[in-house]
KOLZAKE-327131 format. One record per residue (C-alpha): x, y, z; residue in three letters. Coordinates in steps of 0.2 Angstrom, whole numbers, padded with zeros to 4 digits, always signed. Layout:
BEGIN
XYZALA/...
# end
This chain:
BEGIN
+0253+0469+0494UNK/+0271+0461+0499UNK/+0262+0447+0506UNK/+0253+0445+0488UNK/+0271+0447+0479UNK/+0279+0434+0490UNK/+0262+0421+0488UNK/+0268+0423+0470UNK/+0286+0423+0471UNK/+0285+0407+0479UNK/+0272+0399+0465UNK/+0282+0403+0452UNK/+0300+0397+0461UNK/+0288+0382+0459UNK/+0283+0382+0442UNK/+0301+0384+0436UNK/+0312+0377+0451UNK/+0328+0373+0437UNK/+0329+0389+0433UNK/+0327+0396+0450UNK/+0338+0382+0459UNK/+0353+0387+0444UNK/+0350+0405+0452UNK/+0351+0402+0469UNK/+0367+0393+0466UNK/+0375+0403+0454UNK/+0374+0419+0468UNK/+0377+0409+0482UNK/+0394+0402+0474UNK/+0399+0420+0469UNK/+0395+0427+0486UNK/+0402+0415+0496UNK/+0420+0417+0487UNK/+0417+0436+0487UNK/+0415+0435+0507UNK/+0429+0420+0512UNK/+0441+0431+0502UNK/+0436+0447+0509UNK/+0437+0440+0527UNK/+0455+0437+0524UNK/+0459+0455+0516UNK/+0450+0462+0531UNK/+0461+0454+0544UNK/+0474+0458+0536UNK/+0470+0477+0529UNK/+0462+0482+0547UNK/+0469+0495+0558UNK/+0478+0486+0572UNK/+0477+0500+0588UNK/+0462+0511+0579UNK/+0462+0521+0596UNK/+0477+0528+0593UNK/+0482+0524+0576UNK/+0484+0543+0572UNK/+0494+0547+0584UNK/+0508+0533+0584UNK/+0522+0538+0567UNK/+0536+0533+0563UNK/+0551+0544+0561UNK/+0562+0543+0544UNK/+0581+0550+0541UNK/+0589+0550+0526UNK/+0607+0544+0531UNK/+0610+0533+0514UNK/+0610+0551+0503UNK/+0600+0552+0485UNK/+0616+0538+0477UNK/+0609+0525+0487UNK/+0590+0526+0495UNK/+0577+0521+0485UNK/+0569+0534+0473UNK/+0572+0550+0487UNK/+0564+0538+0500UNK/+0574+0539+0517UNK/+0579+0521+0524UNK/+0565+0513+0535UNK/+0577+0508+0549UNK/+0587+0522+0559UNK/+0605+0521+0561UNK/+0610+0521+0578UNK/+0619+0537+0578UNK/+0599+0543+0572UNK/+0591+0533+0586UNK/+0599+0538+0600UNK/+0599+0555+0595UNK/+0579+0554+0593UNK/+0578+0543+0609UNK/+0587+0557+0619UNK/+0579+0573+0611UNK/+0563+0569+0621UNK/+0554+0578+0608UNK/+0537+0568+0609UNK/+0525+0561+0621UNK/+0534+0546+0619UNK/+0548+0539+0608UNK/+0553+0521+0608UNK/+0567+0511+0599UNK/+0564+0494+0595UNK/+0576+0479+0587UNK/+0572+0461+0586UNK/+0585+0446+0596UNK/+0587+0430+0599UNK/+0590+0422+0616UNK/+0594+0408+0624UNK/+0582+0400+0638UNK/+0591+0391+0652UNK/+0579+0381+0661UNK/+0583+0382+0681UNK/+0579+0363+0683UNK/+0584+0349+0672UNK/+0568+0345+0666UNK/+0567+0360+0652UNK/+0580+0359+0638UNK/+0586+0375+0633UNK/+0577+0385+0620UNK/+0580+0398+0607UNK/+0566+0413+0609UNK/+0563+0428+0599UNK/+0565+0444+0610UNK/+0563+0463+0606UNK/+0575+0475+0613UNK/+0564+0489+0617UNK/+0565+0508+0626UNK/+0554+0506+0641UNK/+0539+0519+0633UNK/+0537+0503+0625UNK/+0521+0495+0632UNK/+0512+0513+0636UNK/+0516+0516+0618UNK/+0506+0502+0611UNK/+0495+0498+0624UNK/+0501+0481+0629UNK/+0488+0473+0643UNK/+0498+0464+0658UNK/+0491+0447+0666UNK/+0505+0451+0679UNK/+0517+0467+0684UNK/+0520+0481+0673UNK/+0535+0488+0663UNK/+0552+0493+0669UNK/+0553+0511+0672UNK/+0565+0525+0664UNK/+0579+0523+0677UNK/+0580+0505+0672UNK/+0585+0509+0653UNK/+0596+0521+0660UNK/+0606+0509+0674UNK/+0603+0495+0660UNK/+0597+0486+0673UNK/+0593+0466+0670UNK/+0576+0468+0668UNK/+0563+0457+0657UNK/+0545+0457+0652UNK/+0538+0438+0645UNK/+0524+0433+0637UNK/+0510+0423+0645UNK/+0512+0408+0632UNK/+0532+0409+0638UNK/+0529+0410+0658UNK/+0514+0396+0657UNK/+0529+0386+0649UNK/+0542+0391+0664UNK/+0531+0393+0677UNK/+0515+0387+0675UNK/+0506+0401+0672UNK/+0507+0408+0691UNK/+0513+0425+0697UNK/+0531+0425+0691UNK/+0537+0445+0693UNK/+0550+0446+0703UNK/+0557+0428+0698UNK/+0573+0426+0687UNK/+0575+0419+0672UNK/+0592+0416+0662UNK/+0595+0423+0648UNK/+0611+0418+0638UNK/+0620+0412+0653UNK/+0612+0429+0661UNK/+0600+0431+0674UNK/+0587+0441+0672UNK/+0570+0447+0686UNK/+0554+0445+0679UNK/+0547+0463+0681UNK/+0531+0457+0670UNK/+0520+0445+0661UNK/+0509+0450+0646UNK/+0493+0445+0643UNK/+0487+0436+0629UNK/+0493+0451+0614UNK/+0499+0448+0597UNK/+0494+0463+0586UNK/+0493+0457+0570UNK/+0501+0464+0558UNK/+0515+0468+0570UNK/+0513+0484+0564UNK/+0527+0492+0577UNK/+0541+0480+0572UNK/+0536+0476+0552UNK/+0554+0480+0544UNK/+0566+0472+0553UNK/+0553+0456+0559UNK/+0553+0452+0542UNK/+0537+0443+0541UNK/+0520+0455+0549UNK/+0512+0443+0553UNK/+0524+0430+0562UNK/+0520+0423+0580UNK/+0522+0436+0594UNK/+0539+0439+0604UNK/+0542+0428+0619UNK/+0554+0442+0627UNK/+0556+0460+0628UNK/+0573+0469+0637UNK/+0579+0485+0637UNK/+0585+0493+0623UNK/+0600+0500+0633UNK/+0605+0483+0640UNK/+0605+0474+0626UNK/+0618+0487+0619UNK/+0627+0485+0632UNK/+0628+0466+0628UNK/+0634+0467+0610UNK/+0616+0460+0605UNK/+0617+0458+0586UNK/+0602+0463+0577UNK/+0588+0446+0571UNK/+0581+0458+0561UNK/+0583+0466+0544UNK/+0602+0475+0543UNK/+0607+0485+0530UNK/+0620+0499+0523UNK/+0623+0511+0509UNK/+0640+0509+0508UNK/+0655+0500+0519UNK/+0653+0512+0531UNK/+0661+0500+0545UNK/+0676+0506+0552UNK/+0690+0495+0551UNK/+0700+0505+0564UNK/+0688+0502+0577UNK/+0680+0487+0587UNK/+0667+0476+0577UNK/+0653+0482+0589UNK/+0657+0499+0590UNK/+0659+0500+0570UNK/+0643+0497+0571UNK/+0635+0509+0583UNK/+0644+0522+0571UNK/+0639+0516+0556UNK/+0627+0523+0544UNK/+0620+0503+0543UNK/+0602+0505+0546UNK/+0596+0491+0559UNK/+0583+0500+0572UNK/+0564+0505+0571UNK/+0560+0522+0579UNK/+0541+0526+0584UNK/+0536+0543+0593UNK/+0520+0547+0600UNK/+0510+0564+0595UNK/+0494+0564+0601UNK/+0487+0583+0592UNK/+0490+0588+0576UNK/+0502+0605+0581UNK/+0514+0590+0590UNK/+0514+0582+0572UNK/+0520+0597+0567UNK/+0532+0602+0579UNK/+0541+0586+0577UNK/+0542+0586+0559UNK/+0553+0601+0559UNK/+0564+0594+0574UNK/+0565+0582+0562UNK/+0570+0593+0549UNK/+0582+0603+0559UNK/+0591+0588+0566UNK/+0595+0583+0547UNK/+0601+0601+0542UNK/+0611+0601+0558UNK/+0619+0585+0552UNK/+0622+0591+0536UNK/+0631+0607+0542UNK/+0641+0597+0553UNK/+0646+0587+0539UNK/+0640+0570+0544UNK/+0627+0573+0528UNK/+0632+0578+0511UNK/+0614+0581+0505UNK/+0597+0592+0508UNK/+0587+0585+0524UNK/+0576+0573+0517UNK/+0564+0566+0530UNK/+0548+0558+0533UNK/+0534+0556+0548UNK/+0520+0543+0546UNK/+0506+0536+0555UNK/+0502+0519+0556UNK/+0491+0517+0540UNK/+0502+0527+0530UNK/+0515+0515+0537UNK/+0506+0501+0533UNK/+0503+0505+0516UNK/+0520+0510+0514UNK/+0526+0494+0520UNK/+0512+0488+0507UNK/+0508+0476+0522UNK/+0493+0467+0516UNK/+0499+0452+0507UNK/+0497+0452+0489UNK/+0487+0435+0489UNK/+0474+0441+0500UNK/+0471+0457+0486UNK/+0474+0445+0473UNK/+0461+0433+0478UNK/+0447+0447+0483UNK/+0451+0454+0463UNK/+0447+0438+0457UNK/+0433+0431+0468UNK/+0425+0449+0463UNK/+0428+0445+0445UNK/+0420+0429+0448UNK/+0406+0436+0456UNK/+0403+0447+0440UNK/+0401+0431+0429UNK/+0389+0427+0441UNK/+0380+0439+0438UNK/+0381+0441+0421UNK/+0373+0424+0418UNK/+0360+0430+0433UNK/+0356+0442+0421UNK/+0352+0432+0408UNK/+0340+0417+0419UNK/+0332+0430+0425UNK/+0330+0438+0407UNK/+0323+0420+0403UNK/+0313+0417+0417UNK/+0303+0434+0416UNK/+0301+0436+0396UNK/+0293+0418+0399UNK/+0279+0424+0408UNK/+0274+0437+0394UNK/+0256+0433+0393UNK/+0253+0433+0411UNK/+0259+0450+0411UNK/+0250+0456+0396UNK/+0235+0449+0404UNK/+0238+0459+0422UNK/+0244+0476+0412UNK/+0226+0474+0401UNK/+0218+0473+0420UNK/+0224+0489+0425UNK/+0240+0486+0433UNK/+0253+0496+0431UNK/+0270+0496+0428UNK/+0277+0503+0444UNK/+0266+0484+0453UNK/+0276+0473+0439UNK/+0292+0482+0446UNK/+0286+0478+0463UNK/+0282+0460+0458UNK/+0296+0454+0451UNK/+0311+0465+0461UNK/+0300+0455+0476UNK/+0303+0438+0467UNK/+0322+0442+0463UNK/+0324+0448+0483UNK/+0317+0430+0489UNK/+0328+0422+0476UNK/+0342+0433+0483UNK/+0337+0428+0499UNK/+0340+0410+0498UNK/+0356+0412+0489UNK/+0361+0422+0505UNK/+0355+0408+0516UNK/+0367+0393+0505UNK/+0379+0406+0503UNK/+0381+0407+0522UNK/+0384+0386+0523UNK/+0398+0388+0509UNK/+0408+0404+0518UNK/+0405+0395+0533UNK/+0415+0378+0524UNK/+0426+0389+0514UNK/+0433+0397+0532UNK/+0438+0379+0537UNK/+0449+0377+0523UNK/+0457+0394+0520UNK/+0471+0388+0530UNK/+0475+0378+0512UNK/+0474+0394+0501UNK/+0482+0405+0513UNK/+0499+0404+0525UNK/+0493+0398+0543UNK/+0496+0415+0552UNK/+0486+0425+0540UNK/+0471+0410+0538UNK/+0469+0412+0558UNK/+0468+0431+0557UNK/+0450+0428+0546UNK/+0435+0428+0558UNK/+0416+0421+0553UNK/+0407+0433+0564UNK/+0390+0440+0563UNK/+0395+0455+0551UNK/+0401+0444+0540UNK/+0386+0433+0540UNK/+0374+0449+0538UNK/+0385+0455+0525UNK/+0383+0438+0514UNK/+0365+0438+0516UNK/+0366+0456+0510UNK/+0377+0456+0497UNK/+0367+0441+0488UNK/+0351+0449+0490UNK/+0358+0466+0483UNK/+0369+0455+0469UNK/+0350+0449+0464UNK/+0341+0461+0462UNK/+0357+0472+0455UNK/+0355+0457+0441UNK/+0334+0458+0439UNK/+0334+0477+0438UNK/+0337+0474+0416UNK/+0324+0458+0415UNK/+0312+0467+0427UNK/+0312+0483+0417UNK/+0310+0472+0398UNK/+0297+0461+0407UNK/+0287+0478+0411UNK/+0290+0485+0394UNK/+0275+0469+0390UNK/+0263+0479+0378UNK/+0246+0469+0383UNK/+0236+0472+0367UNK/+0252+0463+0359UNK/+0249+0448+0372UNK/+0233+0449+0371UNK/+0232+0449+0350UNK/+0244+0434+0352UNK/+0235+0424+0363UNK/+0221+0427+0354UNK/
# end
């Protein structure tokens, strides 16, 4: 019987080839908007390390006080007093302090100009943390943040710049007039968003970092913060040395991650947590309650409220658009159904029954649906060309046409049809044959 639906389908997509050419259309444009914006707002709303995601958070202290945080939330950036302190407590798997830098390249031959590069300043837990993937060498290790040793990991993109893209651990490199050994090269990684790093990067979704050093050396440097910086109050000291007024500021400048793998972990750190607030209280440093916080990476991300707003605006409104369509679906179909009234009539007074008029014309919608599918696939596949004019570059480069997408168009205006022939179907089987046939008569 699908083969007799089809044969029909297909002679009456014939008979009426405006009506059906307006409905193919109509579905493929509101899918094909539906799924370009999508594929943007799924780059950007996906989980960046889903392995792991619930067990990387990140650790909140309120050192503004309820006068100056926003709404009771605790400042998103640590302190450095609150860093260290978490950093030294060794109260997770892992913990790692991160705070963006910019550094000067100098070339070792005079055919390079120099060049300004972004760089983290990372604990060394760092690349374990986030599961960063090497092309050559391998982190520095734990005695190296503690001797602050001149240490540096490099992106790929920057050692095939230096070095042609060979072996280049244990090589120098110089680093605002200091040199620095090469201890190893990432391979091809740029998390996107940078989910680790999205307050004080500023932009989520910027290129990746060309450099990372250790935290501790970079201290040790004076390395003022690239990144976001910022205070409750003028809580610099005047009396002291402008570096060391901020180390023991309240100024809010570092991230903070911690790694807890089992929920009981979770647990356990959010009350150190809490205790190290109410210890700080006691000792006078805070004049207010512990208010702290511990979130994973989607509840940092929405917190962060990450995705940008143009990619949710642009799904709301392609889905909108996609509703039109279908509401003028709903009425071709209407048309193109009620037309065929005596034919009906003349099939129900043969003995067919209403459930094979269902089956009939749900069949017809579906192979309607089917070829808006297939010209909906040609316009996402010419819509993801241009989203890079709709969209900021980093962002348009994230959205990917691959084969779930594809399936999901060819579903989506299949379903979307026959969503929108379910009212004409069920009118067109309503036909009372004896009111056809007395017509017709």
């Amino acid at each position: 019987m699908l083969a007799y639906y089809l044969d029909m389908a297909l002679r009456h997509c014939r008979r009426s080839k405006a009506l059906t050419a307006l409905v193919v259309v109509l579905m493929s444009v509101g899918v094909a908007t539906c799924m370009i914006t999508y594929a943007v707002f799924r780059a950007t709303a996906a989980d960046p390390i889903p392995w792991k995601s619930n067990q990387l958070f990140v650790p909140q202290i309120d050192s503004f006080g309820p006068a100056h945080n926003w709404k009771g939330e605790p400042p998103q950036l640590l302190s450095y007093t609150d860093a260290v302190a978490l950093l030294h407590a060794r109260q997770a798997r892992r913990q790692v302090l991160i705070y963006g830098s910019k550094w000067t390249v100098l070339p070792g031959d005079a055919q390079h100009l120099p060049s300004s590069q972004e760089g983290d300043a990372v604990s060394h837990d760092f690349f374990a943390m986030f599961d960063a993937p090497f092309r050559y060498g391998g982190g520095w290790s734990v005695s190296d943040d503690d001797q602050r040793a001149a240490v540096v990991v490099i992106s790929g993109a920057l050692n095939q710049k230096l070095f042609g893209g060979v072996d280049s651990v244990g090589r120098e490199i110089n680093l605002d007039t200091h040199n620095y050994r090469i201890v190893g090269v990432l391979d091809d990684w740029n998390p996107s968003p940078r989910y680790f790093d999205v307050v004080s990067s500023y932009y989520p979704f910027s290129h990746p970092r060309q450099l990372y050093l250790p935290f501790s050396r970079a201290i040790d440097l004076q390395k003022a913060a690239s990144g976001n910086f910022y205070c409750s109050t003028n809580t610099v000291d005047p009396d002291l040395p402008n570096w060391d007024s901020v180390l023991h500021s309240e100024c809010a400048w570092i991230a903070a991650w911690v790694e807890l793998p089992t929920r009981a972990d979770v647990e356990r750190y959010r009350d150190w947590l809490h205790n190290y607030a109410a210890e700080q209280q006691h000792v006078g440093r805070f004049a207010w309650p512990p208010n702290v916080r511990l979130s994973d990476v989607g509840q940092w991300l929405h917190v962060m409220k990450v995705v940008p707003k143009a990619s949710e605006l642009s799904l709301i409104v392609s889905v909108s658009f996609l509703l039109i369509c279908l509401v003028n679906v709903v009425g071709l179909m209407l048309a193109r159904f009620m037309r065929r009234a005596p034919e009906i009539g003349v099939r129900r007074a043969l003995g067919a029954s209403r459930g094979a008029i269902y089956r009939q014309f749900l069949t017809e919608a579906a192979a309607i649906g089917l070829a808006g599918g297939v010209l909906g696939l040609l316009l996402t596949a010419l819509g993801m060309a241009g989203v890079g004019h709709v969209f900021e570059p980093e962002v348009a480069g994230m959205a990917r046409l691959d084969a779930s997408l594809l399936l999901l168009t060819v579903l989506a205006a299949v379903l979307t049809t026959l969503i929108a022939a379910l009212y004409p179907t069920w009118r067109a089987a309503q036909v009372q044959p004896a009111w056809q046939l007395k017509s017709n008569g």
